[in-house]
C-alpha positions as CSV (number, residue, x, y, z in Angstrom):
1,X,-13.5,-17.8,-5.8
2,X,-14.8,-19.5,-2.9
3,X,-15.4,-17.3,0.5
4,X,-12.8,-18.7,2.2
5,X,-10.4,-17.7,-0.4
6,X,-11.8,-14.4,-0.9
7,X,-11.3,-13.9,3.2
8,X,-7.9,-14.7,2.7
9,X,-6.8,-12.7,0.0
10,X,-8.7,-9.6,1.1
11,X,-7.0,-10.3,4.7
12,X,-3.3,-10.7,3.1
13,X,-3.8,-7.4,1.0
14,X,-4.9,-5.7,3.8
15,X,-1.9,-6.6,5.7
16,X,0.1,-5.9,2.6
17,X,-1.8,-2.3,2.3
18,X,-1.4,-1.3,5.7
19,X,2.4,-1.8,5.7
20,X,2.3,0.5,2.5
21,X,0.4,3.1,3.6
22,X,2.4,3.1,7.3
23,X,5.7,3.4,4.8
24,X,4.4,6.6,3.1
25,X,3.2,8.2,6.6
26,X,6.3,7.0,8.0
27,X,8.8,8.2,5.2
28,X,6.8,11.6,4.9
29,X,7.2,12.5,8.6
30,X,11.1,11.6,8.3
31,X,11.1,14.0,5.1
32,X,9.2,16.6,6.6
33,X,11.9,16.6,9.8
34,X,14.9,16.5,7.7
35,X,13.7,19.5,5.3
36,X,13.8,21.3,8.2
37,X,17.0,20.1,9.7
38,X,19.7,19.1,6.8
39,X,19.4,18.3,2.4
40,X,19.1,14.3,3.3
41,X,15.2,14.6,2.4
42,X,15.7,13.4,-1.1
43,X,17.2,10.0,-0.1
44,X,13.6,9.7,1.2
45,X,11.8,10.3,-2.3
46,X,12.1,6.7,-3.7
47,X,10.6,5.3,-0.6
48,X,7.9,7.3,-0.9
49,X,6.9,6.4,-4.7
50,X,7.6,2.8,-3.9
51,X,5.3,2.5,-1.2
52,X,2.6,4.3,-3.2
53,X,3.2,2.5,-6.4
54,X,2.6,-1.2,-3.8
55,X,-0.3,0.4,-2.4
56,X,-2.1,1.3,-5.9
57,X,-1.5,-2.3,-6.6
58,X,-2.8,-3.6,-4.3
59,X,-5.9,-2.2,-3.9
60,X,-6.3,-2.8,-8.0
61,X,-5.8,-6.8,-6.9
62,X,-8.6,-5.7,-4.4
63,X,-11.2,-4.6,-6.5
64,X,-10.5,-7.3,-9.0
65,X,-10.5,-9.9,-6.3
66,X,-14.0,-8.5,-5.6
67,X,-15.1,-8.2,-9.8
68,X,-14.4,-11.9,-10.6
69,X,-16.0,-13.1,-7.2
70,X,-19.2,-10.6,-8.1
71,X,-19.4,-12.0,-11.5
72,X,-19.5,-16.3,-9.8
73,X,-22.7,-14.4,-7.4
């Protein structure tokens, strides 16, 4: 994998994580407010594993992004 190609997939995931991870902060503080306030939380619930789920994907395409380009050095 060339360096430039590296740079851009590492830059894409990172994107890609970031959006993840702001949709498990974000659909945790909406489930935290509506425990308090009304039974809607679980609606929230599938968001939540989604998000994760992407997130551990990702950062497995990461590290093996990073394995095939250590194994070219």
């Amino acid at each position: 994998m060339s360096d430039d190609v590296l740079r851009a997939t590492v830059a894409t995931a990172t994107h890609d994580l970031s959006n993840a991870i702001g949709a498990v902060v974000n659909y945790t503080t909406f489930l935290t407010e509506d425990l308090t306030r009304n039974g809607a939380a679980p609606e929230y619930l599938p968001h939540l594993q989604s998000a994760a789920e992407r997130a551990l994907a990702l950062v497995a395409g990461l590290a093996a992004a990073l394995a095939r380009d250590a194994e070219r050095d």
